[in-house]
Backbone atoms as SQL, in Angstrom:
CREATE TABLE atoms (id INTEGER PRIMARY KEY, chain TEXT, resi INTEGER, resn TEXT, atom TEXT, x REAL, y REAL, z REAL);
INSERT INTO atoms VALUES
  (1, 'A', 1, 'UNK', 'N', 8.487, -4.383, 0.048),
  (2, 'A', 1, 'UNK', 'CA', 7.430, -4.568, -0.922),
  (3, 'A', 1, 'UNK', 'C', 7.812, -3.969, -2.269),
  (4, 'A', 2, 'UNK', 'N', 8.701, -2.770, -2.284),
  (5, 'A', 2, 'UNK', 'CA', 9.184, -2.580, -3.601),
  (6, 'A', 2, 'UNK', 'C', 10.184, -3.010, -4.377),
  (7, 'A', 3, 'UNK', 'N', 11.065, -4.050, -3.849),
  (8, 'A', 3, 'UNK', 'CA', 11.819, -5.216, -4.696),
  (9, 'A', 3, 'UNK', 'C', 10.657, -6.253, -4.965),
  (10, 'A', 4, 'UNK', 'N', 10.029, -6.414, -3.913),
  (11, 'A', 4, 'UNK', 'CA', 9.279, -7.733, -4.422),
  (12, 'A', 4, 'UNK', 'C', 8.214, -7.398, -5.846),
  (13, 'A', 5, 'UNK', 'N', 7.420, -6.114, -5.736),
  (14, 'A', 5, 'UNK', 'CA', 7.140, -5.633, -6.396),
  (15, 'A', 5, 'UNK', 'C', 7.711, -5.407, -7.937),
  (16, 'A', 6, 'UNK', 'N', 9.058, -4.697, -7.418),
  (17, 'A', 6, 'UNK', 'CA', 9.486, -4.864, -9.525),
  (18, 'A', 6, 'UNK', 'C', 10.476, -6.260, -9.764),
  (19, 'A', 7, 'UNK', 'N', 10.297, -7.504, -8.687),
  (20, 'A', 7, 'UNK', 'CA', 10.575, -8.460, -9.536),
  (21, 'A', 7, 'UNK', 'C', 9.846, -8.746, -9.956),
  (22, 'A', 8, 'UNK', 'N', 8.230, -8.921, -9.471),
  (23, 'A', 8, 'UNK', 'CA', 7.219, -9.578, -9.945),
  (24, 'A', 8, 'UNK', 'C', 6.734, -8.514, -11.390),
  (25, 'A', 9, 'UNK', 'N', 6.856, -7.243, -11.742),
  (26, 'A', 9, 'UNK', 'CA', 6.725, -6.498, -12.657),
  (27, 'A', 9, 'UNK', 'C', 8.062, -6.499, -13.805),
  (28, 'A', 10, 'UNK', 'N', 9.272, -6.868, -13.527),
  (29, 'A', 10, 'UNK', 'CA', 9.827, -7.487, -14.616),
  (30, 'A', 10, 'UNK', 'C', 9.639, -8.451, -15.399),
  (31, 'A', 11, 'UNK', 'N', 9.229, -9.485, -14.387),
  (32, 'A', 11, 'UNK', 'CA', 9.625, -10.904, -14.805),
  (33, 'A', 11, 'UNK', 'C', 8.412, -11.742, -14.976),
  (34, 'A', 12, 'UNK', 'N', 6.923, -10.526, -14.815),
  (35, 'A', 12, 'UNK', 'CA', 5.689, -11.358, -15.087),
  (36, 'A', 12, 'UNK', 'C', 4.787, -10.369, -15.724),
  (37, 'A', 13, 'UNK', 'N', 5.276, -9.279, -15.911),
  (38, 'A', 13, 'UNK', 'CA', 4.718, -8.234, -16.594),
  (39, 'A', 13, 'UNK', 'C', 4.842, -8.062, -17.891),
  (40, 'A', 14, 'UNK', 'N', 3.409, -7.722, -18.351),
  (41, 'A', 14, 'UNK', 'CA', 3.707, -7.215, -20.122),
  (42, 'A', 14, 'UNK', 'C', 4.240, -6.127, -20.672),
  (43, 'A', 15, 'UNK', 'N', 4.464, -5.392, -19.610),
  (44, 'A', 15, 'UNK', 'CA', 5.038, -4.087, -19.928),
  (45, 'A', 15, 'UNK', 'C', 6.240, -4.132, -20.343),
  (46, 'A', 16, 'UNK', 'N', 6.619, -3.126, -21.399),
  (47, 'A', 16, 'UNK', 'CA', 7.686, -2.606, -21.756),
  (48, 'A', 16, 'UNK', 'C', 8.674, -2.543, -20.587),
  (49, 'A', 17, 'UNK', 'N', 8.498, -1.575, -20.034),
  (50, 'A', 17, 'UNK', 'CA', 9.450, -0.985, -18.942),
  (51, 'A', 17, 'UNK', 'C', 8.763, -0.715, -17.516),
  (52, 'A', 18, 'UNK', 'N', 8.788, -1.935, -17.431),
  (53, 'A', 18, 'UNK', 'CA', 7.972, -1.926, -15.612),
  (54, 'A', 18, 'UNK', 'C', 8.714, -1.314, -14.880),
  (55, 'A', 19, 'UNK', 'N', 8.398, -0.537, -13.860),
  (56, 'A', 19, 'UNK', 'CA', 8.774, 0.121, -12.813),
  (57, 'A', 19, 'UNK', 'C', 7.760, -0.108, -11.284),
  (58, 'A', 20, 'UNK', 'N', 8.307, -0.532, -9.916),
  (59, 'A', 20, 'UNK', 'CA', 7.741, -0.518, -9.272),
  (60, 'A', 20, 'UNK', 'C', 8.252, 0.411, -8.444),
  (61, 'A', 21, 'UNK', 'N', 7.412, 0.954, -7.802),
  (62, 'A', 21, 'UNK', 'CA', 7.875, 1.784, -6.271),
  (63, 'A', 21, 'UNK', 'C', 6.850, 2.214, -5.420),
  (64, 'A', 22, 'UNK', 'N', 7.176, 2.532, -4.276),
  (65, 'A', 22, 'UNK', 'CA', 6.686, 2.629, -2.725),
  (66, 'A', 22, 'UNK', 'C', 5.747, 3.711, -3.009),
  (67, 'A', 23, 'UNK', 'N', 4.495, 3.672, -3.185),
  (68, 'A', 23, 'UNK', 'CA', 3.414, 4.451, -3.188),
  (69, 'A', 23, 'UNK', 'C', 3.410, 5.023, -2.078),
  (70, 'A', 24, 'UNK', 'N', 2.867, 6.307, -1.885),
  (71, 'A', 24, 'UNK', 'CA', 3.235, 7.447, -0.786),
  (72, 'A', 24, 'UNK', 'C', 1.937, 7.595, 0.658),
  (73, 'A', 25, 'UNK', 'N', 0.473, 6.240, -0.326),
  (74, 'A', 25, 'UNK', 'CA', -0.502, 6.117, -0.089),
  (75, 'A', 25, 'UNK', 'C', -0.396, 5.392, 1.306),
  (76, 'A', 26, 'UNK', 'N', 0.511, 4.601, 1.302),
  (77, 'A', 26, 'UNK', 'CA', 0.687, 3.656, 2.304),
  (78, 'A', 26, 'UNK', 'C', 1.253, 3.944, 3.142),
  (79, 'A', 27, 'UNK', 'N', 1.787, 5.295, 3.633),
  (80, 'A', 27, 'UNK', 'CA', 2.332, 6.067, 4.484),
  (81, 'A', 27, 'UNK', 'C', 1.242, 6.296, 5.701),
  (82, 'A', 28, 'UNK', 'N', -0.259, 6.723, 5.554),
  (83, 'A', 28, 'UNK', 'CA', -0.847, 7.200, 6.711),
  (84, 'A', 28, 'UNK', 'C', -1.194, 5.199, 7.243),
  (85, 'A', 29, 'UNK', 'N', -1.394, 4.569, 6.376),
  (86, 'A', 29, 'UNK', 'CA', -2.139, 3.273, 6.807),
  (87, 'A', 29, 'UNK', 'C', -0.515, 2.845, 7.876),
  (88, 'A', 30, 'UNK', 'N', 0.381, 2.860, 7.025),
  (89, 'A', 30, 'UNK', 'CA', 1.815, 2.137, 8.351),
  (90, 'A', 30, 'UNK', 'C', 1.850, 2.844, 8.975),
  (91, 'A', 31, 'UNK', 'N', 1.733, 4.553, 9.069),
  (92, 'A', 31, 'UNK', 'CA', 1.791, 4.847, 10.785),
  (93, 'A', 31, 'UNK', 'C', 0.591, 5.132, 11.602),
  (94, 'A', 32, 'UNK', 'N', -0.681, 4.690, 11.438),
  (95, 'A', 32, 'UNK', 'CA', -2.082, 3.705, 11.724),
  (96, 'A', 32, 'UNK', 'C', -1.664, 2.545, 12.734),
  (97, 'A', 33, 'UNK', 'N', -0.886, 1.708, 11.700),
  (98, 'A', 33, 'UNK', 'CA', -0.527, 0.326, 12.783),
  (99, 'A', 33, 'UNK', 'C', 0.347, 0.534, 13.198),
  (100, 'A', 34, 'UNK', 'N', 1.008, 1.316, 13.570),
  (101, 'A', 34, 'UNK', 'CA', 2.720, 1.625, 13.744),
  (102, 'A', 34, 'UNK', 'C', 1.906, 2.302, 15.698),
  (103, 'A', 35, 'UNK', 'N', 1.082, 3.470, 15.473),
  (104, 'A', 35, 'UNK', 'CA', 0.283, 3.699, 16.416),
  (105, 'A', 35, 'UNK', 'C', -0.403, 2.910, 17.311),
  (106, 'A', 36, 'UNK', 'N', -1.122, 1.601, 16.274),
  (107, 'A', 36, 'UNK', 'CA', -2.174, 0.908, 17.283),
  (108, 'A', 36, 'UNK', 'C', -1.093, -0.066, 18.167),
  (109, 'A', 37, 'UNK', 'N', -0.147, -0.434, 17.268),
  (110, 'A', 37, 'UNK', 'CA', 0.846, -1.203, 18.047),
  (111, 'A', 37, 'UNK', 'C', 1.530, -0.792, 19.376),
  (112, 'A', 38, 'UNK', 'N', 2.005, 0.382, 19.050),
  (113, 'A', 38, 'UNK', 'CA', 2.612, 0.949, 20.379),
  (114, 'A', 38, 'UNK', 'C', 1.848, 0.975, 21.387),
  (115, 'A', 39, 'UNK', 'N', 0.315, 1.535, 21.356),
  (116, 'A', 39, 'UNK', 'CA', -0.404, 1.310, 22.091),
  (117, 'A', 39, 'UNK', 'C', -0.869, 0.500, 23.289),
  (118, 'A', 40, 'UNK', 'N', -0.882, -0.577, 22.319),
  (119, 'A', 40, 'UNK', 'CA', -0.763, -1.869, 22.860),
  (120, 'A', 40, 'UNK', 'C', 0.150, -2.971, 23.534),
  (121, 'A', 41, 'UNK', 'N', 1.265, -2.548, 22.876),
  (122, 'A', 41, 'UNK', 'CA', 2.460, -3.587, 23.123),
  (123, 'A', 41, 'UNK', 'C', 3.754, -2.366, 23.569),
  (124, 'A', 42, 'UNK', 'N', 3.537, -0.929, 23.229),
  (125, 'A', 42, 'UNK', 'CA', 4.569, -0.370, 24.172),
  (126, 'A', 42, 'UNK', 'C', 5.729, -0.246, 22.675),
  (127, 'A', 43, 'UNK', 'N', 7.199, 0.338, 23.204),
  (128, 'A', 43, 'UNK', 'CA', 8.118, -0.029, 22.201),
  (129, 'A', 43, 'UNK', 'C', 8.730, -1.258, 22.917),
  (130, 'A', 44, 'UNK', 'N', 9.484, -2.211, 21.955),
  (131, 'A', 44, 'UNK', 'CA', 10.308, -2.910, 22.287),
  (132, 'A', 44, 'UNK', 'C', 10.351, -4.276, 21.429),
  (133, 'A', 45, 'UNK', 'N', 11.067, -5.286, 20.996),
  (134, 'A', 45, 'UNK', 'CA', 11.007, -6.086, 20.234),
  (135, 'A', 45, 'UNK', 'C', 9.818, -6.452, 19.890),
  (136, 'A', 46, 'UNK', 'N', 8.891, -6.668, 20.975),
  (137, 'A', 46, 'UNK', 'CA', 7.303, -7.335, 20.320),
  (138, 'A', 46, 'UNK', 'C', 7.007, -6.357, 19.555),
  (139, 'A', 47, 'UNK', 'N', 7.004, -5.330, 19.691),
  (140, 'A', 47, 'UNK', 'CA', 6.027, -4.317, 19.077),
  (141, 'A', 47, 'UNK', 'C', 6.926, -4.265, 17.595),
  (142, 'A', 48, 'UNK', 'N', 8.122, -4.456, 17.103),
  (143, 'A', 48, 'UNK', 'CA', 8.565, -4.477, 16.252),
  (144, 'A', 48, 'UNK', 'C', 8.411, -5.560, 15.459),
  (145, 'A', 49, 'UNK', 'N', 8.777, -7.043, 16.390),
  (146, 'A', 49, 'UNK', 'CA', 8.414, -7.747, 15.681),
  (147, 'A', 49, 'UNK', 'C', 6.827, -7.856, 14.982),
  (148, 'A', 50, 'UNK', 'N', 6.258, -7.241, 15.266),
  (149, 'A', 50, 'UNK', 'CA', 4.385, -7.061, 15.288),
  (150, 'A', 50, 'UNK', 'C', 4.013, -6.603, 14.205),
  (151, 'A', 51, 'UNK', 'N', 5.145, -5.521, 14.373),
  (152, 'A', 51, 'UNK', 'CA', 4.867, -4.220, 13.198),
  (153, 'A', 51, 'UNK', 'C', 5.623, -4.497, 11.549),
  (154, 'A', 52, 'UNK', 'N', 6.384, -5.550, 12.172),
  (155, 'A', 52, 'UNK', 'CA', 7.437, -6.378, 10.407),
  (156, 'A', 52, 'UNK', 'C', 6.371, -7.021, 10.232),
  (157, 'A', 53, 'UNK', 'N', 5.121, -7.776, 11.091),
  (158, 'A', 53, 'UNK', 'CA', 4.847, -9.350, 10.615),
  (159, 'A', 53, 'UNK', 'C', 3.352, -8.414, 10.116),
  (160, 'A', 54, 'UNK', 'N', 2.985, -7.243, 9.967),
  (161, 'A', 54, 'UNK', 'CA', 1.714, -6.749, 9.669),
  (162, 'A', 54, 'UNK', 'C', 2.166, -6.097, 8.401),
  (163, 'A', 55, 'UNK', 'N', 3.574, -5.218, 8.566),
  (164, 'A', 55, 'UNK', 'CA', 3.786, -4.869, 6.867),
  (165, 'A', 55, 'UNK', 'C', 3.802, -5.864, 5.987),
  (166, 'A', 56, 'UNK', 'N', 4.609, -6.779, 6.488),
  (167, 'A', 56, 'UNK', 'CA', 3.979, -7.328, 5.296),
  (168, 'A', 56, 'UNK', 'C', 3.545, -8.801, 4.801),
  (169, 'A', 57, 'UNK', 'N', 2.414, -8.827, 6.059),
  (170, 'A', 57, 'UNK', 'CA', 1.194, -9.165, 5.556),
  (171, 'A', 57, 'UNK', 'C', 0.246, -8.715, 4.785),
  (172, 'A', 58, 'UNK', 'N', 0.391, -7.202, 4.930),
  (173, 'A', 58, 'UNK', 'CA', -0.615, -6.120, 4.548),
  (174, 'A', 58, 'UNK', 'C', -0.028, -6.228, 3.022),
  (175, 'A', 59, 'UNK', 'N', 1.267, -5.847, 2.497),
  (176, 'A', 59, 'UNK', 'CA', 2.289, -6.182, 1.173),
  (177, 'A', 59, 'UNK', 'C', 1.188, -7.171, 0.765),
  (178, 'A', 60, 'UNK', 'N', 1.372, -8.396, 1.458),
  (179, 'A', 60, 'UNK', 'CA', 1.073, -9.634, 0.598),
  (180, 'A', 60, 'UNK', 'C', -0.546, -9.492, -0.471),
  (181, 'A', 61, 'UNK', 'N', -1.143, -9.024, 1.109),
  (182, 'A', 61, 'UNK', 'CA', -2.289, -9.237, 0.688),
  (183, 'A', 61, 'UNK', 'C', -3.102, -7.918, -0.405),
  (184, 'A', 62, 'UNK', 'N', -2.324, -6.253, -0.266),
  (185, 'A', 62, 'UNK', 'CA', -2.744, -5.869, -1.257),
  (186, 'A', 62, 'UNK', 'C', -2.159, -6.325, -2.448),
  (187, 'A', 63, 'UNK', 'N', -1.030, -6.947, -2.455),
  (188, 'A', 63, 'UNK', 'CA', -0.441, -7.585, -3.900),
  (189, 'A', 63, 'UNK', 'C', -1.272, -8.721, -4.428),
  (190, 'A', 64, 'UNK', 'N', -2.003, -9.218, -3.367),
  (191, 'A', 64, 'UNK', 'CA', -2.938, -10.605, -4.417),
  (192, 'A', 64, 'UNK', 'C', -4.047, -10.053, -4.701),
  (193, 'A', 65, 'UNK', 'N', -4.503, -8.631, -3.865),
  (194, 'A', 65, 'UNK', 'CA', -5.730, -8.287, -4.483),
  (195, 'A', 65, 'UNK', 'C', -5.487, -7.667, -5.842),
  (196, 'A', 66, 'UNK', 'N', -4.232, -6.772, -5.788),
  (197, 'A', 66, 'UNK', 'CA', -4.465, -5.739, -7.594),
  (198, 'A', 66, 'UNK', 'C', -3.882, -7.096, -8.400),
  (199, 'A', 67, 'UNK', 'N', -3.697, -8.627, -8.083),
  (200, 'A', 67, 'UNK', 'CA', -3.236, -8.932, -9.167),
  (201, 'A', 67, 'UNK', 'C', -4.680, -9.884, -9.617),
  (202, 'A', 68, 'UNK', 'N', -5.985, -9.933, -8.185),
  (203, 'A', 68, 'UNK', 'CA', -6.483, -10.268, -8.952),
  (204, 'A', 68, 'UNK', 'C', -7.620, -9.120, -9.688),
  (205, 'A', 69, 'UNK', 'N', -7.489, -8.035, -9.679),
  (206, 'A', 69, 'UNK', 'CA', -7.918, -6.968, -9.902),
  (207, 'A', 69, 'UNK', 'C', -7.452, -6.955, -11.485),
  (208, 'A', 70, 'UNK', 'N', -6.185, -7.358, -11.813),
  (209, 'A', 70, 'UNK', 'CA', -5.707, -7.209, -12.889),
  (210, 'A', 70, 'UNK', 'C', -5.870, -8.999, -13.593),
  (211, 'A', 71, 'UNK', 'N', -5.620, -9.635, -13.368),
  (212, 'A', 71, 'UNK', 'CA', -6.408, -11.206, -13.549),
  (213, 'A', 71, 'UNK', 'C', -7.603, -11.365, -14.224),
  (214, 'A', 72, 'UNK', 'N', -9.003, -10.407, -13.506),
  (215, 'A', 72, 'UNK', 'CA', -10.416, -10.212, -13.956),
  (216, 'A', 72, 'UNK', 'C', -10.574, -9.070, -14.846),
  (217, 'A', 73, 'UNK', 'N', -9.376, -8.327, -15.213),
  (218, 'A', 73, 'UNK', 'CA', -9.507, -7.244, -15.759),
  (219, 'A', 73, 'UNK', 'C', -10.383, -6.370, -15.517),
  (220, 'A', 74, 'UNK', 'N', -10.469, -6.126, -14.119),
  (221, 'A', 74, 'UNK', 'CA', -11.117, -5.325, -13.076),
  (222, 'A', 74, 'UNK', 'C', -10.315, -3.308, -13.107),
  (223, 'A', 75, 'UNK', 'N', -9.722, -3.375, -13.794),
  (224, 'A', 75, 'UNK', 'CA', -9.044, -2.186, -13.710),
  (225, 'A', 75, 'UNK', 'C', -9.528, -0.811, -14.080),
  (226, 'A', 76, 'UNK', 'N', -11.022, -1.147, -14.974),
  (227, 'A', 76, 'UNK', 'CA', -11.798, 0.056, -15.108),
  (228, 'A', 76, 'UNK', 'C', -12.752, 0.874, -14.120),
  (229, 'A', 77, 'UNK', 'N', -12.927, -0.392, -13.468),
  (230, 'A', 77, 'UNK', 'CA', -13.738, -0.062, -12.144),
  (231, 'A', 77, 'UNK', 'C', -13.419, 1.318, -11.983),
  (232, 'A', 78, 'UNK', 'N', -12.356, 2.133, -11.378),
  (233, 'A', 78, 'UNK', 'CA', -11.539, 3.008, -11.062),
  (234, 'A', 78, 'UNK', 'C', -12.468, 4.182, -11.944),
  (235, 'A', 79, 'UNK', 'N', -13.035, 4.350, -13.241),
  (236, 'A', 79, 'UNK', 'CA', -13.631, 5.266, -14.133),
  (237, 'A', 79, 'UNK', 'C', -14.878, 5.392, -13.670),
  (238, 'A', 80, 'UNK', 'N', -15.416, 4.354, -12.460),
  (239, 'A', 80, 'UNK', 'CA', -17.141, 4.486, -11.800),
  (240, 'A', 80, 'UNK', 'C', -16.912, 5.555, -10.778),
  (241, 'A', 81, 'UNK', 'N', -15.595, 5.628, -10.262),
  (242, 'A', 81, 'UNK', 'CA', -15.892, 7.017, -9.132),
  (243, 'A', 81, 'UNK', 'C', -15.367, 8.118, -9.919),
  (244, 'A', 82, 'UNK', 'N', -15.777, 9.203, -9.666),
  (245, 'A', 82, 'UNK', 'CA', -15.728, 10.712, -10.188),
  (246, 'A', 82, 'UNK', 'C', -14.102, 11.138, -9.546),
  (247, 'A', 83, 'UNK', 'N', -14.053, 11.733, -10.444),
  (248, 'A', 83, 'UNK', 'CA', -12.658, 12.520, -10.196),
  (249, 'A', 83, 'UNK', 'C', -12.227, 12.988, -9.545),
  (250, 'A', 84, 'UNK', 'N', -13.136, 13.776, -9.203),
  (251, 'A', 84, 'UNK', 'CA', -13.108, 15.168, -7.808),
  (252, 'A', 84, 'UNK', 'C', -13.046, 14.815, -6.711),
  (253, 'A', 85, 'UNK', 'N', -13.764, 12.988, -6.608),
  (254, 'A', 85, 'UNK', 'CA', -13.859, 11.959, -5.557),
  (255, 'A', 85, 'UNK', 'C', -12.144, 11.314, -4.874),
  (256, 'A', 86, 'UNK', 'N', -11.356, 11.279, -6.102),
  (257, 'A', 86, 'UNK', 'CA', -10.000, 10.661, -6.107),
  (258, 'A', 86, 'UNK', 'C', -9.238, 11.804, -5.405),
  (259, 'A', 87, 'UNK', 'N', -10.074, 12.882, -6.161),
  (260, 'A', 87, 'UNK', 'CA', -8.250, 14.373, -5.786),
  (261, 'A', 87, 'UNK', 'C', -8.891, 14.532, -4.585),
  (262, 'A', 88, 'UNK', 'N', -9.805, 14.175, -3.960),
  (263, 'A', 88, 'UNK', 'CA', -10.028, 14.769, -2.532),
  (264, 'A', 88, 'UNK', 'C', -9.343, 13.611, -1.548),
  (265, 'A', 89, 'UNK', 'N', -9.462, 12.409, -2.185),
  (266, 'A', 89, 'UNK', 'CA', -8.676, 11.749, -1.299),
  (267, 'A', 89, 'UNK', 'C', -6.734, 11.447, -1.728),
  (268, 'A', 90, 'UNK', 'N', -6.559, 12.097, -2.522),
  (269, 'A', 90, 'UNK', 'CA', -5.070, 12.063, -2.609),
  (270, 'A', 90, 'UNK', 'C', -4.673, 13.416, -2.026),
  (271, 'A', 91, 'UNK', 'N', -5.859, 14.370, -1.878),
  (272, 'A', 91, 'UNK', 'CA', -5.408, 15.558, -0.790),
  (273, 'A', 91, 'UNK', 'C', -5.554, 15.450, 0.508),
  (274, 'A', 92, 'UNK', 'N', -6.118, 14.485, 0.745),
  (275, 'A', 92, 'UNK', 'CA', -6.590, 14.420, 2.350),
  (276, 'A', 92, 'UNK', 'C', -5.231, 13.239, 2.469),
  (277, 'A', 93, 'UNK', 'N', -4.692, 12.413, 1.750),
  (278, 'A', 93, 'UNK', 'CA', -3.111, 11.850, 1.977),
  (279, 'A', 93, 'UNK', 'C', -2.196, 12.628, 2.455),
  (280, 'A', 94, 'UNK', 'N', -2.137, 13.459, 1.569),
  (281, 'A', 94, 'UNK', 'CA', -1.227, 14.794, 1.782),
  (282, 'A', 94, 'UNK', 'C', -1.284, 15.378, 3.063),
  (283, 'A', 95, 'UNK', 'N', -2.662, 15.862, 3.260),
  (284, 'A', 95, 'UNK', 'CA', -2.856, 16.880, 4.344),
  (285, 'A', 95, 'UNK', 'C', -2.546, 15.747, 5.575),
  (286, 'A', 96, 'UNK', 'N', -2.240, 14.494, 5.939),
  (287, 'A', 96, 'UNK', 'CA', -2.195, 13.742, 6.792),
  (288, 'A', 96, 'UNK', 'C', -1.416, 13.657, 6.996),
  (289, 'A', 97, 'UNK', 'N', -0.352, 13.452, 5.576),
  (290, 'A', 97, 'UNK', 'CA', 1.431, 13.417, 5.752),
  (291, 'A', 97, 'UNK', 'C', 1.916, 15.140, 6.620),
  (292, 'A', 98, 'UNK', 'N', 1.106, 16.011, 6.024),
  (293, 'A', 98, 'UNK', 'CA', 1.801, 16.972, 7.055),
  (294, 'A', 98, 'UNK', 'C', 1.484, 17.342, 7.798),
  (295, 'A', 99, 'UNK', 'N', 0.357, 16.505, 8.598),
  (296, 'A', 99, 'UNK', 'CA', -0.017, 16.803, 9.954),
  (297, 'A', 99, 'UNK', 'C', 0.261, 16.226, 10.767),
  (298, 'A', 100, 'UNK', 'N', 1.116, 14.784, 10.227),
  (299, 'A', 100, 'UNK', 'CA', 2.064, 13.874, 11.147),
  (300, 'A', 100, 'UNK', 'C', 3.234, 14.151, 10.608);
């Protein structure tokens, strides 16, 4: 998702100097399905193949939402929740990454 990402931010972006990369956010959600999968299907090719065909689906589909987020010029939204609201959940990311 992060090649696909800064081709589509080179080569369709207004930015100066686009940069894409692997947000750190998406770490507790892939080992979420990484979990429910095993669960279910055990290790072994299915469960892999399962777990490629959900990343990135999941890729696809948050990429059509922020583009139509950015399309409707939906991007202020983000200034309706409070601050204190955001750092509690980029700490509770954190505190997840080091509790797995």
């Amino acid at each position: 998702s992060t090649m696909v990402a800064q081709f589509v931010f080179t080569y369709a972006s207004k930015f100066d100097n686009p940069v894409a990369c692997q947000m750190v956010e998406n770490v507790p959600f892939c080992q979420t399905l990484a979990s429910i999968v095993i669960s279910h299907q055990g290790y072994g090719r299915e469960a892999l193949s399962t777990l490629f065909f959900l990343y990135g689906s999941s890729s696809v589909f948050v990429g059509m939402f922020f583009y139509a987020l950015g399309h409707f010029e939906l991007g202020r939204v983000v200034y309706y929740c409070p601050s204190h609201v955001l750092v509690g959940c980029i700490g509770g990311i954190g505190l997840f990454i080091l509790v797995t």
